[in-house]
mmCIF file as gemmi writes it, N, C-alpha and C atoms, coordinates in Angstrom:
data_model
loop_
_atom_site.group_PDB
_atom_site.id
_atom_site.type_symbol
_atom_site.label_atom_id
_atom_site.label_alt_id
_atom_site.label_comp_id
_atom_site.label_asym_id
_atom_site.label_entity_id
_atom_site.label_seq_id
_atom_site.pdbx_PDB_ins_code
_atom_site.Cartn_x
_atom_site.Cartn_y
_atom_site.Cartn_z
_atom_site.occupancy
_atom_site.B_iso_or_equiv
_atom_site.pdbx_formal_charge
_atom_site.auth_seq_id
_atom_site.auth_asym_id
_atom_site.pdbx_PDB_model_num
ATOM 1 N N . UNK Axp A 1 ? 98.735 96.18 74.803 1 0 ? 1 A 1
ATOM 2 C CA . UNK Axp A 1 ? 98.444 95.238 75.871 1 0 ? 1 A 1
ATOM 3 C C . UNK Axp A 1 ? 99.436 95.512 77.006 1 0 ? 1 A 1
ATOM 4 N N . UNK Axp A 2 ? 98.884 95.557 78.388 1 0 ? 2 A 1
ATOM 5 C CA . UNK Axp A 2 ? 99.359 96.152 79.548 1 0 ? 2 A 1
ATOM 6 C C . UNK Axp A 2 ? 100.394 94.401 79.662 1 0 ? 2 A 1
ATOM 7 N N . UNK Axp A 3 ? 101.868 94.897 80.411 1 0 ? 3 A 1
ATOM 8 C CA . UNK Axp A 3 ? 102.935 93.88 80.777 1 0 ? 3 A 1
ATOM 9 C C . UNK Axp A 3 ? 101.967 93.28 82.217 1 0 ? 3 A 1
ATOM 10 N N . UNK Axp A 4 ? 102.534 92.187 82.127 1 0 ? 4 A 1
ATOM 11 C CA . UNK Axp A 4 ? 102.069 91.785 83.341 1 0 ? 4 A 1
ATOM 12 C C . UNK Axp A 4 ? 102.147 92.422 84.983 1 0 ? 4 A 1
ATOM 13 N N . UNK Axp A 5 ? 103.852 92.927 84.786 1 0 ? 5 A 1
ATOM 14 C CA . UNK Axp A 5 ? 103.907 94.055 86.253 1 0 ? 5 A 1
ATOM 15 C C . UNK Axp A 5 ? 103.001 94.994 85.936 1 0 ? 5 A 1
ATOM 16 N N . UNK Axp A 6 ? 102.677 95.878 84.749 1 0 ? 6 A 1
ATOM 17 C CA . UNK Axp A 6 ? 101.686 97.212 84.888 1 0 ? 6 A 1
ATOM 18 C C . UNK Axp A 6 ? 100.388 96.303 85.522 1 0 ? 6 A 1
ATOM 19 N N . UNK Axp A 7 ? 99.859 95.509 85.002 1 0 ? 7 A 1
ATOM 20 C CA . UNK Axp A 7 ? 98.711 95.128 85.73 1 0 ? 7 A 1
ATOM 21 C C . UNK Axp A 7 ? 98.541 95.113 87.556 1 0 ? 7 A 1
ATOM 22 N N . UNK Axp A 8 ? 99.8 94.497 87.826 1 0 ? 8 A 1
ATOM 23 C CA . UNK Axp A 8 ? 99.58 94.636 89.1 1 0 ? 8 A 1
ATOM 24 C C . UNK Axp A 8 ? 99.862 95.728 89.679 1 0 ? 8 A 1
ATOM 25 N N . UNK Axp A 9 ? 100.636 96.767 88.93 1 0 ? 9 A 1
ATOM 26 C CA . UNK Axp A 9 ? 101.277 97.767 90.086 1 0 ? 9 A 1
ATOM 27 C C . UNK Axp A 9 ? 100.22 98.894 89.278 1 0 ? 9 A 1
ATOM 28 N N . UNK Axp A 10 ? 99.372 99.242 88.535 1 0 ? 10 A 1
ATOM 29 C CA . UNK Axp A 10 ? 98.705 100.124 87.85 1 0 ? 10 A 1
ATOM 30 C C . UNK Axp A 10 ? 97.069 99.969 88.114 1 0 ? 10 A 1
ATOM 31 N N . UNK Axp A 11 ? 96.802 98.205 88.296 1 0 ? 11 A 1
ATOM 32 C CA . UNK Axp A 11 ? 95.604 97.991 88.379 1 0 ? 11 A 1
ATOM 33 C C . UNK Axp A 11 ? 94.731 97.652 89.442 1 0 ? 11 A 1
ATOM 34 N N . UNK Axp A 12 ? 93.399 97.263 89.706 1 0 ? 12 A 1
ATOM 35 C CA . UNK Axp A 12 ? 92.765 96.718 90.593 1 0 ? 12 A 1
ATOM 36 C C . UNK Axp A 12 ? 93.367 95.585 91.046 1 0 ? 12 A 1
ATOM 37 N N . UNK Axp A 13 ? 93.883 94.796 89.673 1 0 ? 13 A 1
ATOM 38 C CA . UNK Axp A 13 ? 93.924 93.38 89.907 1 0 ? 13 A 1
ATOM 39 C C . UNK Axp A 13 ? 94.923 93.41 91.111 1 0 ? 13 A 1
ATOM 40 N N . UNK Axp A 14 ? 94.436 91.964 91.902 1 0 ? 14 A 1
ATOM 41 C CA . UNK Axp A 14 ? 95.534 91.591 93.225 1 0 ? 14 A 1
ATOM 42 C C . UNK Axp A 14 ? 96.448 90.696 92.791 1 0 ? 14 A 1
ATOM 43 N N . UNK Axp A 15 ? 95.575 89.611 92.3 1 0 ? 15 A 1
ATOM 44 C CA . UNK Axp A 15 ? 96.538 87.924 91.517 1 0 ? 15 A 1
ATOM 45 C C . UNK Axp A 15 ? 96.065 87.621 90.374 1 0 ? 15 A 1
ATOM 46 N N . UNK Axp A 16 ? 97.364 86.908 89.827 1 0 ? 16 A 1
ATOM 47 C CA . UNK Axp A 16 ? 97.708 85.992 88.464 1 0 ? 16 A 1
ATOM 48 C C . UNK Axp A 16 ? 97.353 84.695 88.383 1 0 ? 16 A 1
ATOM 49 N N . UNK Axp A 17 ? 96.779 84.109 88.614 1 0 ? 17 A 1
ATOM 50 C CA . UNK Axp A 17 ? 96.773 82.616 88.741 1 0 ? 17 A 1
ATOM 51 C C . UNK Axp A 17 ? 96.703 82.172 87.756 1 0 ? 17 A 1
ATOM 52 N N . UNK Axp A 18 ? 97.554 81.029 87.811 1 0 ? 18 A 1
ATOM 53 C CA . UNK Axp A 18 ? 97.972 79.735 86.416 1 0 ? 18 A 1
ATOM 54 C C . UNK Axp A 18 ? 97.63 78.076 87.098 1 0 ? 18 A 1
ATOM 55 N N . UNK Axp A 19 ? 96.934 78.073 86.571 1 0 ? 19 A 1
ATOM 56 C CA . UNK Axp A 19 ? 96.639 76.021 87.032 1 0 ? 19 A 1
ATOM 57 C C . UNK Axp A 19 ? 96.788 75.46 85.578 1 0 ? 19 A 1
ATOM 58 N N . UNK Axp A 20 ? 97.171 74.247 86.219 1 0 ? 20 A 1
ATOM 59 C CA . UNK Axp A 20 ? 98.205 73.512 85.125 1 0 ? 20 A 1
ATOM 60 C C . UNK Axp A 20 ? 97.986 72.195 85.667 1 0 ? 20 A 1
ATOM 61 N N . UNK Axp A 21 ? 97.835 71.348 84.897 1 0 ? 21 A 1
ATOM 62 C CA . UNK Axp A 21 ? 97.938 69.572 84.912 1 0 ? 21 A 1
ATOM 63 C C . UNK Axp A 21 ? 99.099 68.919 85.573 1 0 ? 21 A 1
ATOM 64 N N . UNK Axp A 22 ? 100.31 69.451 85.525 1 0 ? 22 A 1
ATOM 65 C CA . UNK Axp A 22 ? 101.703 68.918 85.931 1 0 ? 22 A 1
ATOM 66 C C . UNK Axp A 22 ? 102.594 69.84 86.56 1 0 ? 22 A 1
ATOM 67 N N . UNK Axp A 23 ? 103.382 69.271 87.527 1 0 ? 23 A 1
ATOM 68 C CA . UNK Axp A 23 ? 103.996 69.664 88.016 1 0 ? 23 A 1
ATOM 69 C C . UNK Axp A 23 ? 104.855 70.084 87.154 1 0 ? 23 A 1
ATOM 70 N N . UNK Axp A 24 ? 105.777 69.569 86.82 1 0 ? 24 A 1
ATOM 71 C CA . UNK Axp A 24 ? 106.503 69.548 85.858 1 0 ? 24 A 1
ATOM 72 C C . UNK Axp A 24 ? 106.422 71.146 84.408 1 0 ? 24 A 1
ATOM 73 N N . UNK Axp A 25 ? 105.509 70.996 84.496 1 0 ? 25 A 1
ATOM 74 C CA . UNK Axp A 25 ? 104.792 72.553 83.723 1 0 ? 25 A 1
ATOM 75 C C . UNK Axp A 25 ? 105.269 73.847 84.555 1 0 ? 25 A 1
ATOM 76 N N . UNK Axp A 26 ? 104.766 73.509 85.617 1 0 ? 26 A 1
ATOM 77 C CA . UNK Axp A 26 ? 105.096 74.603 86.745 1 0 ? 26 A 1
ATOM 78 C C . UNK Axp A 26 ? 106.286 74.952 86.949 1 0 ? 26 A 1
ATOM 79 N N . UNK Axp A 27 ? 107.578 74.259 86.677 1 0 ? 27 A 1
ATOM 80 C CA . UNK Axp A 27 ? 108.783 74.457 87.289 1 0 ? 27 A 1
ATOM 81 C C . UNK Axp A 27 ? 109.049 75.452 86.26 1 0 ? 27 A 1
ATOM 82 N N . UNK Axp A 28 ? 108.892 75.001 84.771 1 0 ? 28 A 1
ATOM 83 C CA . UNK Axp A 28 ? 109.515 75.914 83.957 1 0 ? 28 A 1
ATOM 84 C C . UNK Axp A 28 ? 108.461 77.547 84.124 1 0 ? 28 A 1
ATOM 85 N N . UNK Axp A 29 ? 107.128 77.332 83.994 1 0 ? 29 A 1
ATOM 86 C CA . UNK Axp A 29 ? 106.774 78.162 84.066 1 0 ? 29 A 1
ATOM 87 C C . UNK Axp A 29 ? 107.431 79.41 85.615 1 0 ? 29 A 1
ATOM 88 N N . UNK Axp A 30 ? 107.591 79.053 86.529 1 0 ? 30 A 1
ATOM 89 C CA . UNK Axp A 30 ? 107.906 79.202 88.156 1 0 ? 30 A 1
ATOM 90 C C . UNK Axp A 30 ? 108.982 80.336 87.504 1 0 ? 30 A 1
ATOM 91 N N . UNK Axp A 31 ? 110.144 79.33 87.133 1 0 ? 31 A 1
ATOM 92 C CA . UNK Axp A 31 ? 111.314 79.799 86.64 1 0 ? 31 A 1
ATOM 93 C C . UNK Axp A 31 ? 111.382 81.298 85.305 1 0 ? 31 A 1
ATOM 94 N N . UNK Axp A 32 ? 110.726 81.203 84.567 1 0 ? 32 A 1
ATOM 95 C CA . UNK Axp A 32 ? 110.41 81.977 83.653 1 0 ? 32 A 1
ATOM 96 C C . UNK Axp A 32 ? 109.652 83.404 84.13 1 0 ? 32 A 1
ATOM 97 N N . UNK Axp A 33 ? 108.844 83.334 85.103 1 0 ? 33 A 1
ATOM 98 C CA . UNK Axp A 33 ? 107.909 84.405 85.228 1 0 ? 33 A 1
ATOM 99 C C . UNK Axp A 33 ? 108.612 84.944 86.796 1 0 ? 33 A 1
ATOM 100 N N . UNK Axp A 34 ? 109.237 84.16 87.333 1 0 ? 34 A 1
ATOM 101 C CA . UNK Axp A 34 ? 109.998 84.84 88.427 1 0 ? 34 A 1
ATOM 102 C C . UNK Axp A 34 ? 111.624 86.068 87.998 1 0 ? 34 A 1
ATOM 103 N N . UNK Axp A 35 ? 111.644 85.413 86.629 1 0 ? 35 A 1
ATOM 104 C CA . UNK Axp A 35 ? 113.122 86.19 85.783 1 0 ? 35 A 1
ATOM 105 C C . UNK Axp A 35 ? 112.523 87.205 85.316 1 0 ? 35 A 1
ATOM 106 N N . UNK Axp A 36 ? 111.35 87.66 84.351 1 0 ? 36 A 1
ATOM 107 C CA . UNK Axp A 36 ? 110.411 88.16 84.136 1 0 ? 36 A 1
ATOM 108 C C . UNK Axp A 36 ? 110.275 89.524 84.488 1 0 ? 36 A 1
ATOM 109 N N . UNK Axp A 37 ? 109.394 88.962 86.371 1 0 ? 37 A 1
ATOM 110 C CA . UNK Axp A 37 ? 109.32 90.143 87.191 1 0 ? 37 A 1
ATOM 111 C C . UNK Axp A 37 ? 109.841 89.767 88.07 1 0 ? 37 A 1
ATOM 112 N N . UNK Axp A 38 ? 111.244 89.816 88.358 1 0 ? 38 A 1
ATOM 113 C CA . UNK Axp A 38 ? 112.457 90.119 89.156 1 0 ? 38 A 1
ATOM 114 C C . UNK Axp A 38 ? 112.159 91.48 89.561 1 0 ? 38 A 1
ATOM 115 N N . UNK Axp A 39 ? 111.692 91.667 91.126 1 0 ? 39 A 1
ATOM 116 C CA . UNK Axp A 39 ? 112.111 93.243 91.75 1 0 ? 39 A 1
ATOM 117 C C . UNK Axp A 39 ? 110.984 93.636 91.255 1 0 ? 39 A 1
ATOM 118 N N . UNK Axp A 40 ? 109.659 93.029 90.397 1 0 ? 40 A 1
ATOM 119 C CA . UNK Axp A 40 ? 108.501 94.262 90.576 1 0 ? 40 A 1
ATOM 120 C C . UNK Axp A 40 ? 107.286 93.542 90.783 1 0 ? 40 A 1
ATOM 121 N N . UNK Axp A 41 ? 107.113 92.539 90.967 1 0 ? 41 A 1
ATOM 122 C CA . UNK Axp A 41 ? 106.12 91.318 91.265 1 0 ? 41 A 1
ATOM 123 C C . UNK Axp A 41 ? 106.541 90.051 92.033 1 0 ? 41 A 1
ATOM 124 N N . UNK Axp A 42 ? 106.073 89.582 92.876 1 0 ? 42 A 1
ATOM 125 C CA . UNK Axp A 42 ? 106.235 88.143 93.834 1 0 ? 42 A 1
ATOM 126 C C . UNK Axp A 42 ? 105.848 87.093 92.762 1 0 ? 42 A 1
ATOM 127 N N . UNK Axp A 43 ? 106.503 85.732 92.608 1 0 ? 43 A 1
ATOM 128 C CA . UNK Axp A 43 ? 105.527 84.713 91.78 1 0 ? 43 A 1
ATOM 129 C C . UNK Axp A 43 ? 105.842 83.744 93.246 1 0 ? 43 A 1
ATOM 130 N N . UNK Axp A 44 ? 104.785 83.207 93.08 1 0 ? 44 A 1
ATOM 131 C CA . UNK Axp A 44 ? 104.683 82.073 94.455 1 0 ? 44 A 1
ATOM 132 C C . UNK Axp A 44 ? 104.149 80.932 93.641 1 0 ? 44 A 1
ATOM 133 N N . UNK Axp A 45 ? 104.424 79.568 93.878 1 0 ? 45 A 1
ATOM 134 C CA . UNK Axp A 45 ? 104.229 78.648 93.498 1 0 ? 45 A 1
ATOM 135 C C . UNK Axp A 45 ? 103.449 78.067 94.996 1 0 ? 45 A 1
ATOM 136 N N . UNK Axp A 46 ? 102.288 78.229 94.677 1 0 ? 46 A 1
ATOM 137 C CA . UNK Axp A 46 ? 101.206 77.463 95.855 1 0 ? 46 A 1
ATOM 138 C C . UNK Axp A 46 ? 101.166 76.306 96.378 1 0 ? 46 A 1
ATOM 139 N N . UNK Axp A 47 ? 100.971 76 94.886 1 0 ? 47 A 1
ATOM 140 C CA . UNK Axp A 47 ? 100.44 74.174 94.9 1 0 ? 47 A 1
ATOM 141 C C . UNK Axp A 47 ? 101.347 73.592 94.064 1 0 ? 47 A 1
ATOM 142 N N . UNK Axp A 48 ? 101.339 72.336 93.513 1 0 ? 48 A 1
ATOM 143 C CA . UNK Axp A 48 ? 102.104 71.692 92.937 1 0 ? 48 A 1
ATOM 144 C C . UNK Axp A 48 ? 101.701 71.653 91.507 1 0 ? 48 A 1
ATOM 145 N N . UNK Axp A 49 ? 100.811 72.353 91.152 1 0 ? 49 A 1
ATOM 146 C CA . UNK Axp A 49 ? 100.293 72.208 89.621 1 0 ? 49 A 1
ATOM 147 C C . UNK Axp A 49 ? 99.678 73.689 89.416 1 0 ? 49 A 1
ATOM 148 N N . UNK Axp A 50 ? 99.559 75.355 90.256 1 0 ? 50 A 1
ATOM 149 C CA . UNK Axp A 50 ? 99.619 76.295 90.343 1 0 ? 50 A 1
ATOM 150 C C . UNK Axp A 50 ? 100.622 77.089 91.265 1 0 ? 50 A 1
ATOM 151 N N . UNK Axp A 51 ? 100.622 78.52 90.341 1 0 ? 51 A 1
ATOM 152 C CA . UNK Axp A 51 ? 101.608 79.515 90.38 1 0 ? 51 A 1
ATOM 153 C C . UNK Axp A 51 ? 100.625 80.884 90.717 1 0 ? 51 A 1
ATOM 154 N N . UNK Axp A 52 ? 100.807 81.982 91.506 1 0 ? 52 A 1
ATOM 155 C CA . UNK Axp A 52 ? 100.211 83.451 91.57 1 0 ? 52 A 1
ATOM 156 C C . UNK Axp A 52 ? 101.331 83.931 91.465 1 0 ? 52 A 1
ATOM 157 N N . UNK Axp A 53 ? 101.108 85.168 90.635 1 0 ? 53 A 1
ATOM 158 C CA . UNK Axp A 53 ? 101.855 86.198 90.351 1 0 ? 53 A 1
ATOM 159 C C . UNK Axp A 53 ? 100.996 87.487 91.194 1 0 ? 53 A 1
ATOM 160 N N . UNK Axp A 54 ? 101.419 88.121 92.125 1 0 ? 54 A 1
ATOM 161 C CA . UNK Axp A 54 ? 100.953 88.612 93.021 1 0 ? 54 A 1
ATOM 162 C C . UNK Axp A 54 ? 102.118 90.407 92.988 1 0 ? 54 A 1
ATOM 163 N N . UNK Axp A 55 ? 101.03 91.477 93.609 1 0 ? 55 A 1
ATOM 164 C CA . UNK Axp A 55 ? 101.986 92.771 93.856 1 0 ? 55 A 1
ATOM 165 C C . UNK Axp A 55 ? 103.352 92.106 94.72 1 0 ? 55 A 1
ATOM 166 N N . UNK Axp A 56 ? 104.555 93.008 94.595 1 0 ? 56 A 1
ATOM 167 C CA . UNK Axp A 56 ? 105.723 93.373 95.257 1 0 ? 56 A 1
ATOM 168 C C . UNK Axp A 56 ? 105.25 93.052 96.267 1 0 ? 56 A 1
ATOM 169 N N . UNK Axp A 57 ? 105.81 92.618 97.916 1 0 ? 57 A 1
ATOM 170 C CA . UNK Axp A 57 ? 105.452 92.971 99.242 1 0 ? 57 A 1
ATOM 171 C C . UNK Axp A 57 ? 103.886 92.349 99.499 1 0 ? 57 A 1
ATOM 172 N N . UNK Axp A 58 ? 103.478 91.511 98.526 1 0 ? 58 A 1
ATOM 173 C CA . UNK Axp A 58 ? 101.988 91.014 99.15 1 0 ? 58 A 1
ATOM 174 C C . UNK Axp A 58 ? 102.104 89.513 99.829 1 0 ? 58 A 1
ATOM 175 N N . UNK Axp A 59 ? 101.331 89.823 101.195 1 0 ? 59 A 1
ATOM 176 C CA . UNK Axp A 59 ? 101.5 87.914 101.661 1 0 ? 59 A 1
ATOM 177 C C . UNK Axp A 59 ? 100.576 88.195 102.802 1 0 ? 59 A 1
ATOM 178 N N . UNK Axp A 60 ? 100.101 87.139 102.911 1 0 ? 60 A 1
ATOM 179 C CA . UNK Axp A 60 ? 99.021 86.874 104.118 1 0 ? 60 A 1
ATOM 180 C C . UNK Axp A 60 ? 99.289 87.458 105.11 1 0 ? 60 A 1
ATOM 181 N N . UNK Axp A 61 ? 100.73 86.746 105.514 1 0 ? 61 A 1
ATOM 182 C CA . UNK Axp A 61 ? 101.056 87.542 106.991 1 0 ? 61 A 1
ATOM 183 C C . UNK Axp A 61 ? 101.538 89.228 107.078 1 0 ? 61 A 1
ATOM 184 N N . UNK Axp A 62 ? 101.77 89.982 105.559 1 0 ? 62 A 1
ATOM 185 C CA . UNK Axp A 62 ? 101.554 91.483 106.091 1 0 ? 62 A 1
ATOM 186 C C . UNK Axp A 62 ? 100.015 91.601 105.939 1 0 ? 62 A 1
ATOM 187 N N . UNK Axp A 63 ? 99.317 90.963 105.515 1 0 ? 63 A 1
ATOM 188 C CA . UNK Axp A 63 ? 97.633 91.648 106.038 1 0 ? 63 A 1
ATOM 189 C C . UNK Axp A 63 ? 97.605 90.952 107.35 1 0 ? 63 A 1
ATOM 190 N N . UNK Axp A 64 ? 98.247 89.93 108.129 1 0 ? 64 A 1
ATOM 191 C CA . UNK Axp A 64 ? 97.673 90.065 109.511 1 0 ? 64 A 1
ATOM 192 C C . UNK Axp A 64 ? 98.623 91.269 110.534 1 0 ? 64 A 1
ATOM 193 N N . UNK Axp A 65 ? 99.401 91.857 109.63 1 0 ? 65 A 1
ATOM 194 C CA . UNK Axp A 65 ? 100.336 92.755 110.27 1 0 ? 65 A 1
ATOM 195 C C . UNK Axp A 65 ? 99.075 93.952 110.291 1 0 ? 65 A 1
ATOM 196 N N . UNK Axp A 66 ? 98.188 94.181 109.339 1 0 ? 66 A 1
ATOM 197 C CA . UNK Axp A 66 ? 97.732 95.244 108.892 1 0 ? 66 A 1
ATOM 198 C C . UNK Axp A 66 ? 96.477 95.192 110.159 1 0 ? 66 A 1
ATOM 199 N N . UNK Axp A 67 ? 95.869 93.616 109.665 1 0 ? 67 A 1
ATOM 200 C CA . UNK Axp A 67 ? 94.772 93.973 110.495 1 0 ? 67 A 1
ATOM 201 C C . UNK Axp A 67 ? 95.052 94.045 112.289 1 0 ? 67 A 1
ATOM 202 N N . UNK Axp A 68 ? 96.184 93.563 112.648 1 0 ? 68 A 1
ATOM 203 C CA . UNK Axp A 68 ? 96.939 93.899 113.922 1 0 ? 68 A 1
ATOM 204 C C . UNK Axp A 68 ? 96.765 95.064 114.269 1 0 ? 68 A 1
ATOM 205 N N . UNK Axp A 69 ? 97.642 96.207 113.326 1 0 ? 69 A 1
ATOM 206 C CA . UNK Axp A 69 ? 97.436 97.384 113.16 1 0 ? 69 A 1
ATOM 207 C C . UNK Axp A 69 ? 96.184 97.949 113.514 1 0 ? 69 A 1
ATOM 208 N N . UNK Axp A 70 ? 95.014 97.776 112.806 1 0 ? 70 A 1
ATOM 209 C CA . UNK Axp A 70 ? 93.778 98.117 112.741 1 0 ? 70 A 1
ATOM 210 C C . UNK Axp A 70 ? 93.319 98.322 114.099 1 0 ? 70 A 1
ATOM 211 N N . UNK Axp A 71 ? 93.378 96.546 114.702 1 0 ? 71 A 1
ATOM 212 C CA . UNK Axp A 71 ? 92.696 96.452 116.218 1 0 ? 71 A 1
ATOM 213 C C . UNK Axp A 71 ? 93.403 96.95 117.165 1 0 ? 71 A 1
ATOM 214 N N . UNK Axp A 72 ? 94.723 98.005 117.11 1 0 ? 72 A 1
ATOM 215 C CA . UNK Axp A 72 ? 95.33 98.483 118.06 1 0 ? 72 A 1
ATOM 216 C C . UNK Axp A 72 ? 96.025 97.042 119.133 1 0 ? 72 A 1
ATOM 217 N N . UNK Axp A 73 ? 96.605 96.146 117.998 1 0 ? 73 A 1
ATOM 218 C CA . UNK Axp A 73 ? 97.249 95.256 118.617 1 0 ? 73 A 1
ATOM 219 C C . UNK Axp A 73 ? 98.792 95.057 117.876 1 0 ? 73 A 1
ATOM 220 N N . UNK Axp A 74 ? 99.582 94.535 118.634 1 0 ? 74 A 1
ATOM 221 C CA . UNK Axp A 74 ? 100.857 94.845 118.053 1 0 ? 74 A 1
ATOM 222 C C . UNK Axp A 74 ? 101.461 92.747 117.781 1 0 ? 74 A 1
ATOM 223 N N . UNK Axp A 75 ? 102.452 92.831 117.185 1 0 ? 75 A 1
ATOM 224 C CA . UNK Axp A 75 ? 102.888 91.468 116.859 1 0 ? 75 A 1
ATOM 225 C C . UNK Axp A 75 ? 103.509 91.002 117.802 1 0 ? 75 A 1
ATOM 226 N N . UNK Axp A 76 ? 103.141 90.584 119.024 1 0 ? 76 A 1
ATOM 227 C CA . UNK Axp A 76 ? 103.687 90.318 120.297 1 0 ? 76 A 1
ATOM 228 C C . UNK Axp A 76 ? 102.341 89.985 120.512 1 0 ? 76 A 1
ATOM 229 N N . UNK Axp A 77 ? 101.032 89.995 120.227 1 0 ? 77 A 1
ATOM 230 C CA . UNK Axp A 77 ? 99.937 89.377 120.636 1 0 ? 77 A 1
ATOM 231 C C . UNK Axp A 77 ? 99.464 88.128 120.21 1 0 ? 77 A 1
ATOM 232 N N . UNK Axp A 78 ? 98.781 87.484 121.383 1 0 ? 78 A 1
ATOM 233 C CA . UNK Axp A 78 ? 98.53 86.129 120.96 1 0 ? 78 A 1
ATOM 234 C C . UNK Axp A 78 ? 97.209 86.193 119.738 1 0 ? 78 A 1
ATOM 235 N N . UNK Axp A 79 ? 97.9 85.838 118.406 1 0 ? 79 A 1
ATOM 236 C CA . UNK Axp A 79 ? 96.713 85.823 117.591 1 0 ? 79 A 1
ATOM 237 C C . UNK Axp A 79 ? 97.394 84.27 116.853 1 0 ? 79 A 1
ATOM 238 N N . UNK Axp A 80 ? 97.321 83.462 116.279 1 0 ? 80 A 1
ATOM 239 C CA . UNK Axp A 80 ? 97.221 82.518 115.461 1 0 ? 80 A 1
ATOM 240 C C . UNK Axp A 80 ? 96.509 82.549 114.451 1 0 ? 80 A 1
ATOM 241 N N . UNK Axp A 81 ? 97.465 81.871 113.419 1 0 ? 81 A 1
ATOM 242 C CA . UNK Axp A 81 ? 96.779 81.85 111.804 1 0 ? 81 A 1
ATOM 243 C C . UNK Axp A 81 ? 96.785 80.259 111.174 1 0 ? 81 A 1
ATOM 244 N N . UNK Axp A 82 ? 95.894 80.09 110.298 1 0 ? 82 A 1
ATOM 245 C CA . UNK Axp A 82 ? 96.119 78.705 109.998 1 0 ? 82 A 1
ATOM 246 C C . UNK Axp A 82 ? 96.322 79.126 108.154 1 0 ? 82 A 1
ATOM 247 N N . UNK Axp A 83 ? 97.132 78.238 107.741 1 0 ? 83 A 1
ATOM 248 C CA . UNK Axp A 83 ? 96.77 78.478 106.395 1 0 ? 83 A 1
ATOM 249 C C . UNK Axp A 83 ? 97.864 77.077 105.672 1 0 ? 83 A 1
ATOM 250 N N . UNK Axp A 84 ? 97.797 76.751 104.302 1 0 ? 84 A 1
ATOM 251 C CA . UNK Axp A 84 ? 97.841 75.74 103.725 1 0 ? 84 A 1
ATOM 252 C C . UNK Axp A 84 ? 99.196 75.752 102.936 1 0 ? 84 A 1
ATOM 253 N N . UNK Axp A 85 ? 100.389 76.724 102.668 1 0 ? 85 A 1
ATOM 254 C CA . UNK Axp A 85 ? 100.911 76.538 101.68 1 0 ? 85 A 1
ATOM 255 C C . UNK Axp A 85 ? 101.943 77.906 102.27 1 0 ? 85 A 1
ATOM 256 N N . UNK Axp A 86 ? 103.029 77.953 100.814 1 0 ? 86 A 1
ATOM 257 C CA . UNK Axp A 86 ? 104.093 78.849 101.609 1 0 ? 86 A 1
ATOM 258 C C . UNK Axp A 86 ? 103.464 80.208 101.674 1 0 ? 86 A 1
ATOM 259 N N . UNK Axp A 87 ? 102.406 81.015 100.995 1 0 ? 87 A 1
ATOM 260 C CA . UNK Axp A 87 ? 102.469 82.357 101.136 1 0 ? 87 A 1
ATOM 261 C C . UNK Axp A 87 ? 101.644 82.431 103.231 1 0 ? 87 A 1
ATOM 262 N N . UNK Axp A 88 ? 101.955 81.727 103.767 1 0 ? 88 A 1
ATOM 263 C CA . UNK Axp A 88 ? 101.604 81.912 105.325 1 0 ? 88 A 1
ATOM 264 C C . UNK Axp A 88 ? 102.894 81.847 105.764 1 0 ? 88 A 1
ATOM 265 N N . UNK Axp A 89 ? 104.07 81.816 104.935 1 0 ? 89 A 1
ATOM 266 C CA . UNK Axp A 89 ? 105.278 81.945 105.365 1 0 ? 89 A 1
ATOM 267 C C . UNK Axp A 89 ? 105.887 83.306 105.619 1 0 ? 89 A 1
ATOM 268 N N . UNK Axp A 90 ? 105.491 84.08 106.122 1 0 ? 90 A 1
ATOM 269 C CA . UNK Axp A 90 ? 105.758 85.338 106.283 1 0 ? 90 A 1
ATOM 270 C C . UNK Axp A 90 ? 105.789 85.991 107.439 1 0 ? 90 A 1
ATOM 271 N N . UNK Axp A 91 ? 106.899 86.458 107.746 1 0 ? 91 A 1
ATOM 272 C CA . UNK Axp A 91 ? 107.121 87.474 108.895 1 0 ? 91 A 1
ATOM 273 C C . UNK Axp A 91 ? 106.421 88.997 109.042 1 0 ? 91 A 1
ATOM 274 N N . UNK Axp A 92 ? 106.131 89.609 107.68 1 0 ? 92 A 1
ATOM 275 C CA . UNK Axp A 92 ? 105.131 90.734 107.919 1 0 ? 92 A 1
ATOM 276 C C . UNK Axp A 92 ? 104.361 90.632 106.206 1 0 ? 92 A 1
């Protein structure tokens, strides 16, 4: 059985997602799977009762870096994003 980093750094897969009844669930879990994959996977805690375990370097705002890229526009352009939670917390 593939570790959880081979999945992400070997496979199709993008995300891990865990939903859970309690907050409280989440912290330990948060804590545990961030020690885990220290340095080869992101764990983001979304919501207050889910967790993604996501590739190294993945977040909303480097795909709007990317699709910037794409349209021959640079990060100095007026584009705006809306989004709900910390992974829109991102500088690239």
């Amino acid at each position: 059985m593939p570790s959880v980093v081979d999945l992400l750094e070997y496979s199709s897969i993008q995300k891990l997602l865990f939903l859970g009844n309690t907050d409280e669930d989440f912290s330990v879990l948060t804590q545990h799977w961030s020690e885990l994959t220290e340095g080869k996977a992101c764990v983001i805690k979304e919501q207050p009762n889910a967790i993604e375990i996501v590739p190294l370097n993945s977040s909303k705002g480097g795909g709007i870096m990317v699709l910037l890229d794409h349209l021959g526009l640079t990060e100095d352009s007026d584009l705006e994003a809306v989004g709900d939670y910390t992974r829109w917390l991102s500088n690239k």
